[in-house]
C-alpha positions in Angstrom: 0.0 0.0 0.0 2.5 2.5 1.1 4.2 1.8 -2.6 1.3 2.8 -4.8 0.9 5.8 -2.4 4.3 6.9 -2.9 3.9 6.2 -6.8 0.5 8.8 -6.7 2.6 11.3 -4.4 5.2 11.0 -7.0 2.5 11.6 -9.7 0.6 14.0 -8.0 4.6 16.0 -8.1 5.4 15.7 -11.3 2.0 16.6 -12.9 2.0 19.7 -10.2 5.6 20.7 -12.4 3.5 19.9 -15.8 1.3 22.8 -15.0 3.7 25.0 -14.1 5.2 24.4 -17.2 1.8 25.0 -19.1 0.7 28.4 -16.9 4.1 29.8 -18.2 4.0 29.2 -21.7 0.0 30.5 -21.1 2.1 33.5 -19.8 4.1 34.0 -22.8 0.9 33.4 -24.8 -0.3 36.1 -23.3 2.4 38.3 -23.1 2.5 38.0 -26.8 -1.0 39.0 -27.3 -0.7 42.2 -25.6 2.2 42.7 -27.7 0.2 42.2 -31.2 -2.2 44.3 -29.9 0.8 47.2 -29.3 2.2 46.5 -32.8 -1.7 46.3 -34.2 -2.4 49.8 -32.6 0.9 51.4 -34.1 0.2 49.6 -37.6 -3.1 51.1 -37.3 -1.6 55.1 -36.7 1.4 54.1 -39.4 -1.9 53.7 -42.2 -3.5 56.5 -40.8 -0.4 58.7 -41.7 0.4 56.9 -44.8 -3.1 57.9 -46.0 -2.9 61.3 -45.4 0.4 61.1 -47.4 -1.2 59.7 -50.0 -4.3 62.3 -49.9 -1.5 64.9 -50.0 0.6 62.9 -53.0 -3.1 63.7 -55.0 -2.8 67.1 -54.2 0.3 67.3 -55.8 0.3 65.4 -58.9 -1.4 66.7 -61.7 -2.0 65.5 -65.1 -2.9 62.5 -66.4 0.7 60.8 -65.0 0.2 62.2 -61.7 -3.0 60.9 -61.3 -1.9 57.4 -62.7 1.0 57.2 -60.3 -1.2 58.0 -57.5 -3.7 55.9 -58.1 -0.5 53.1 -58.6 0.8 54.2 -55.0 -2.7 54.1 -53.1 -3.0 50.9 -54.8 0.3 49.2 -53.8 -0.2 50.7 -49.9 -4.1 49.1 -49.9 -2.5 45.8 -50.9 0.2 46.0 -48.7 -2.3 46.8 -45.6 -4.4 43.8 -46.8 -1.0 41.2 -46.4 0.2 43.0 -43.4 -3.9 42.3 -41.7 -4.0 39.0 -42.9 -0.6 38.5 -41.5 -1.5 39.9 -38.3 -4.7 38.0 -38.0 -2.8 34.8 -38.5 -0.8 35.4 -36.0 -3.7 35.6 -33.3 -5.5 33.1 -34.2 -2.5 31.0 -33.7 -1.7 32.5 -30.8 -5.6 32.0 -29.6 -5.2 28.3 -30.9 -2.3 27.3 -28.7 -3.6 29.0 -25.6 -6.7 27.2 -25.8 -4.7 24.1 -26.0 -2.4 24.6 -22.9 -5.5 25.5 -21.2 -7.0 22.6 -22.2 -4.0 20.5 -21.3 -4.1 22.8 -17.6 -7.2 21.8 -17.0 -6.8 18.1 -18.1 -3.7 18.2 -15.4 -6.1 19.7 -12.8 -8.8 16.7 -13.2 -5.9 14.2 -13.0 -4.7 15.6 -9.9 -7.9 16.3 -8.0 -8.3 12.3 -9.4 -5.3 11.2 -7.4 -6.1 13.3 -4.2 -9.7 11.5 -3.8 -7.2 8.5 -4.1 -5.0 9.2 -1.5 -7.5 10.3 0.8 -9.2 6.9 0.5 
């Protein structure tokens, strides 16, 4: 008897070092989230700007080839904001994606051990 409740004492340890583990990479998770959201706000005042450039770039070009390389620049920047959304989107939802799997795995761990203290206490 005294064996098995070692072996569950020893269990019961290393899945308590498991979750550790798991709530600090759920940390870094979520430090990187808030830092996405930094570089999302700053992306977002960057395209602000560039469009005023842009709106001022119209102002200054005139003729027919002014207009055409305008038109050519606002163009290149929408596409460029598209990728750079697209990109950033990615990167939360797979961000998202593996938190919700450490917290699954966290609370997994957390069933196991409440699991083994009914155990002990029997």
């Amino acid at each position: 008897m005294d064996q098995k409740m070692e072996a569950l004492h020893q269990q019961l340890q290393k899945m308590r070092r498991e979750k550790e583990v798991q709530e600090d990479a759920l940390y870094v998770i979520r430090q990187k989230q808030v830092r996405l959201e930094s570089v999302e706000s700053e992306l977002f005042h960057m395209e602000r700007e560039k469009s005023n450039l842009v709106a001022q770039a119209h102002e200054v070009w005139q003729g027919n080839h002014g207009r055409s390389v305008a038109h050519e620049a606002e163009d290149i920047a929408h596409q460029n904001w598209r990728q750079l959304r697209r990109t950033v989107e990615d990167s939360r939802e797979a961000l998202q994606q593996e938190q919700k799997r450490l917290q699954n795995n966290v609370y997994q761990l957390e069933e196991e051990q409440k699991r083994i203290h009914k155990e002990l206490l029997l």
